[in-house]
N, C-alpha and C positions, 0 to 999 in steps of 0.2 A: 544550883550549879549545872552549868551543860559541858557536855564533852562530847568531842570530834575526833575518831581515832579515825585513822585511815593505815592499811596494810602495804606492801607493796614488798617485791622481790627484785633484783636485780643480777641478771644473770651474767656471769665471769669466763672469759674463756682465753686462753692464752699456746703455745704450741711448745714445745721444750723437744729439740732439736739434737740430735748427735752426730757430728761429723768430723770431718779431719781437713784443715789447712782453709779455713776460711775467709783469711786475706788475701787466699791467691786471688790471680788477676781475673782468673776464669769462673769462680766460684759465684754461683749465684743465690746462697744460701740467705744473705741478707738481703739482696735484691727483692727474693719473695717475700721476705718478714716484713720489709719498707710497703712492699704493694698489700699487705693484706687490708688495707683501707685504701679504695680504690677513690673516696671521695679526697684524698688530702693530697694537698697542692704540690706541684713540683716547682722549685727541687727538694726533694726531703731535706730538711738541715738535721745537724747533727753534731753534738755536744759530748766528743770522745774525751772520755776520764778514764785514764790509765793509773794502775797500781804502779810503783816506783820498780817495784821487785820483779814484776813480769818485764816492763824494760829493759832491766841490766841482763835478765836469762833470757833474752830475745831481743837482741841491741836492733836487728833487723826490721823489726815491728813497724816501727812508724813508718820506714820510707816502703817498706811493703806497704801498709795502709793509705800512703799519698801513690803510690802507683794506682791501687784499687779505687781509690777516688777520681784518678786524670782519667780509667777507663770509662769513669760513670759520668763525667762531667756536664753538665747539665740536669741531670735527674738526680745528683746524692752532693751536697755541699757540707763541708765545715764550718759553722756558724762562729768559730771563735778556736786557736790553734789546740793543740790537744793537752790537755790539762792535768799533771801528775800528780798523785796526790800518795803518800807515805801506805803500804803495806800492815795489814795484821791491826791490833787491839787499838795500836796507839790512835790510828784515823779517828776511831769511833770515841777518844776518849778524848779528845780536841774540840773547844770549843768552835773555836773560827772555822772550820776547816767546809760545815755545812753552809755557815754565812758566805764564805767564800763561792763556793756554789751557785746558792742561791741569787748573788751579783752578778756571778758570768752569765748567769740568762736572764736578768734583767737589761744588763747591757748591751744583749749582745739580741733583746726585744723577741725572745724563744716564746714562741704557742705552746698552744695546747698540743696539737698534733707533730707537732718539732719530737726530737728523740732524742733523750741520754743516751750515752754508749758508755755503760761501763766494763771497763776489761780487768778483771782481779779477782779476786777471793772474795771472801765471806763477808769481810769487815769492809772492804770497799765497794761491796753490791750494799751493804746497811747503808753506807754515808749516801752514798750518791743515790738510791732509793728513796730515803727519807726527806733530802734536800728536793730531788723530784715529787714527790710525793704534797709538797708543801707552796710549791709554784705553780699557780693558776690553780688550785686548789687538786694538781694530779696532774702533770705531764707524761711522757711516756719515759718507759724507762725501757732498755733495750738490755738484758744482760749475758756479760761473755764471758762464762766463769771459767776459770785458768788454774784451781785447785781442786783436788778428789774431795775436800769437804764442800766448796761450792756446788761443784758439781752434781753430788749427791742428794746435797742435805742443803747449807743454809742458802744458797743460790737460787730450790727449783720453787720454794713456796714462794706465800705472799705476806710476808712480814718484812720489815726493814727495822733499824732502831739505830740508836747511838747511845753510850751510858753515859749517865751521872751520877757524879761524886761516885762512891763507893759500889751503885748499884749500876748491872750491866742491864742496859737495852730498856735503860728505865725512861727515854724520850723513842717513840717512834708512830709509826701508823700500819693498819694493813693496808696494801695497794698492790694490788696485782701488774706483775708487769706486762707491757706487750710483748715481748718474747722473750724463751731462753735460748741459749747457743751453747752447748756444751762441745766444745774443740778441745780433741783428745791429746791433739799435739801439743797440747802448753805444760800437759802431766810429767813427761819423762824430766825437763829441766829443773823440778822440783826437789830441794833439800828433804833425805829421808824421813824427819820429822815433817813436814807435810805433807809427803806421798803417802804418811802412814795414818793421821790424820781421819781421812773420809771413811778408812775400814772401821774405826768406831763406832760412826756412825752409822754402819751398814751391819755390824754386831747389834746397834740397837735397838733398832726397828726388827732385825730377822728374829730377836729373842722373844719379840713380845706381838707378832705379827705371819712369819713365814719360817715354820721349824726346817723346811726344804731348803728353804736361802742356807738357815745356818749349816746343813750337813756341807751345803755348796761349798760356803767361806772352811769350813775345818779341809775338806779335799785339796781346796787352792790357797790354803794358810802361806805356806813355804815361797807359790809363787808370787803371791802379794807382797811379800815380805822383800823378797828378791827383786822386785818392782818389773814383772812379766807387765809390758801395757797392755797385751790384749785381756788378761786376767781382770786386771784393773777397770778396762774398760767396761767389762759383761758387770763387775760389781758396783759401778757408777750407775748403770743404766735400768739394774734392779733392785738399787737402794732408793734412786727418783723414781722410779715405777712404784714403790708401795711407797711414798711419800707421797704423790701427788694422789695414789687411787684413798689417801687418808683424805686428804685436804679437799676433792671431790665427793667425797660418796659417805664421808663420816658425822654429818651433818652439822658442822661449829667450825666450818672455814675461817672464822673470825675470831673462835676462841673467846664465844661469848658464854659458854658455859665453865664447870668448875673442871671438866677433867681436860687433862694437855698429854695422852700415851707418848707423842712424838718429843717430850718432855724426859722420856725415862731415862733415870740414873743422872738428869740435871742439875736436881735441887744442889746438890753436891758439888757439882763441879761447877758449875758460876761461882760457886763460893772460894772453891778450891782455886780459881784462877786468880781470883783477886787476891786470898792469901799469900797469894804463890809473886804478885805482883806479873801476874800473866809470862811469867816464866815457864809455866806449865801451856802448851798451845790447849787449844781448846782439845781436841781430841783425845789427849793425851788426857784433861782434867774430864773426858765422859768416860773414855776406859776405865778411868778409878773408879770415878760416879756407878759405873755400870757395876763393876767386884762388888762396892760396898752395897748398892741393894740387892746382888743376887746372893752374897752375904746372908744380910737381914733376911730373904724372902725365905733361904732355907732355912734360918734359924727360925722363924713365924711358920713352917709347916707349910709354905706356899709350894714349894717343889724337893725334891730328893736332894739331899747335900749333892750328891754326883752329877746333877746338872748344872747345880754351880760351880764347881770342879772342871767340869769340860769347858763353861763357860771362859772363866778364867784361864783356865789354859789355852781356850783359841784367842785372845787377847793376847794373852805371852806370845805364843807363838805367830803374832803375826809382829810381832814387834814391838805393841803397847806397852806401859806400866798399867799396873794395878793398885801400885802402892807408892805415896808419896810421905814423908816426914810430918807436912804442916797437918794431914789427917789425925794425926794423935794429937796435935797441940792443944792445947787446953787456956783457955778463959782467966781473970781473975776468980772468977765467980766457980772455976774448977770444973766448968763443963765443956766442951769437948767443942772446941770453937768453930771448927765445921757446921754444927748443929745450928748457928747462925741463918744458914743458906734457907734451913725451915723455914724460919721467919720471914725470911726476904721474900721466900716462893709462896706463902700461906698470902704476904702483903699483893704482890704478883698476881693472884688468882682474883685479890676483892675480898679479903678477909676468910676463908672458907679454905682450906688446907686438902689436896684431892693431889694422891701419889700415885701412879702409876709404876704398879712392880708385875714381875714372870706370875703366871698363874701356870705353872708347868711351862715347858717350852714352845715356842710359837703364839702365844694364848697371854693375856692381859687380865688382872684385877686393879680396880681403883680401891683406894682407903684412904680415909678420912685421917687416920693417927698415926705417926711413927711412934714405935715405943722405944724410949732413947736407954733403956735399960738392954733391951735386943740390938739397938745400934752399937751399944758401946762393945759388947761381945763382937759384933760385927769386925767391928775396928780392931778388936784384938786379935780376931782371926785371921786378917788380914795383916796386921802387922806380923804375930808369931811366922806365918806360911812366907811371906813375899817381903819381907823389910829388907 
């Protein structure tokens, strides 16, 4: 037998941007994002996919957007009119929706170097990522997240997905995008339960990453709450600061190994959303996620019950649940039908089970086992304190 390995690296780099009013006419934030490839042809074309919901809370959008284009005319074109597509879980749980996609630049004869524009939340940067991701084998994807969880969290990495059947974000790729655009002005139009959203996520990473962030968010619990934007802002911008200094510098960009920290308190709430029939928004299903292992962590001797305690309560007090009904539901089989979500995430990882829970605050352990004996006490302490 002979064999021929060969090595090779390939190096990723992309720019994640914060700014305010980036349709105006004058704004040339996207202008430099278009020219950071100075070899690709003009006019840029350009394949804007709008979320339904950012539309109707900024009815003004498009003919802003056809203004910003008559100023650019010759250098920035629409290669095909601007393309809506449904808000939140359902996008990604639609078959047709990426097919469709993937037609409009076919037809409409989009490169490599052409550019998705997507404007929306978390589930509409998954579809239109993925559906790019899959044409020409990688087209560019240009993203303009318009929610505090996009913003933060599923917007600045390099994952995309769509679910199936039962399992979430079980089709997708990694593909890093060629930019992000985080425009702070699409935040205030935001229904409470998504404004409240991105602070989960920003509880997630500070618990198990930055104990300094956390003292921050407990300071400005009230203003977030109260939806202060400049608050908001400082915790979008240093929720994607330790997101991307993870996805940089953690060395499994790709998530080819077995541990996933930016995963913590998920296994749970993927599972919880689906039981929930995605009634529960995503943030709302980590804030739980988040109670029930810092639960378990204190019940396992991983940290003082009272950091779980403040834990929970800076979730309360920024607006979260902690505690959902379908958490107690239980199985034929009489076991605790959450407990599912193990499974799903153990199948997730590649057979090999690898949970990221608090090792004290700001600080990480991985582990191989949940013990569903200590879960169930979890779930009771949770239910008895916050049902």
């Amino acid at each position: 037998m002979k064999v021929v390995e060969e090595r090779f690296s390939v190096a990723f780099a992309y720019p994640v941007i914060f700014c305010r009013g980036l349709f105006g006419e004058d704004c040339g934030v996207l202008d430099e994002v278009l020219g950071r490839d100075a070899e690709a042809p003009l006019p840029h074309r350009l394949l804007i996919v709008m979320d339904q919901g950012v539309r109707a809370a900024h009815p003004g959008l498009p003919m802003a957007i056809a203004r910003w284009l008559t100023a650019r005319q010759g250098r920035v074109e629409l290669a095909a009119p601007i393309e809506y597509l449904p808000g939140g879980e359902f996008a990604k749980r639609q078959d047709g929706v990426v097919g469709k996609l993937v037609k409009l630049a076919y037809q409409t004869h989009f490169g490599r170097k052409d550019a998705f524009v997507a404007i929306g939340g978390g589930a509409v940067q998954d579809v239109v990522g993925y559906a790019a991701a899959l044409v020409h084998r990688g087209c560019r994807t240009i993203r303009v997240n318009t929610t505090t969880l996009s913003q933060a969290d599923a917007g600045v990495g390099v994952k995309n997905g769509v679910d199936y059947g039962a399992c979430k974000n079980f089709l997708g790729t990694f593909a890093p995008p060629f930019a992000v655009i985080n425009d702070a002005d699409f935040l205030p139009t935001l229904p409470d339960r998504e404004w409240r959203n991105g602070i989960a996520e920003a509880v997630k990473v500070a618990v198990i990453k930055d104990a300094a962030f956390l003292d921050w968010l407990w300071a400005h619990a009230d203003a977030l709450r109260m939806r202060d934007l400049e608050a908001m802002a400082e915790l979008v911008e240093r929720t994607a600061r330790l997101h991307l200094a993870h996805i940089a510098n953690g060395g499994d960009a790709f998530e080819r190994g077995a541990a996933r920290p930016l995963d913590f308190g998920h296994w749970s709430a993927h599972r919880l959303e689906a039981m929930t029939c995605y009634q529960l928004t995503h943030g709302e299903a980590v804030a739980i996620g988040i109670a029930l292992d810092m639960a378990y962590a204190a019940l396992a001797g991983l940290l003082p019950p009272a950091d779980c305690t403040r834990v929970v309560a800076l979730l309360r007090a920024c607006g979260l649940p902690v505690w959902c009904d379908e958490l107690a539901l239980r199985g034929t089989d009489g076991r605790l039908a959450v407990l599912e979500g193990l499974r799903q995430f153990r199948e997730h990882l590649g057979g090999r089970l690898c949970v990221t829970l608090p090792d004290g605050l700001g600080a990480k352990t991985e582990v191989g086992e949940m013990d569903e004996a200590l879960l169930e006490r979890a779930v009771a302490l949770l239910r008895e304190r916050y049902a």
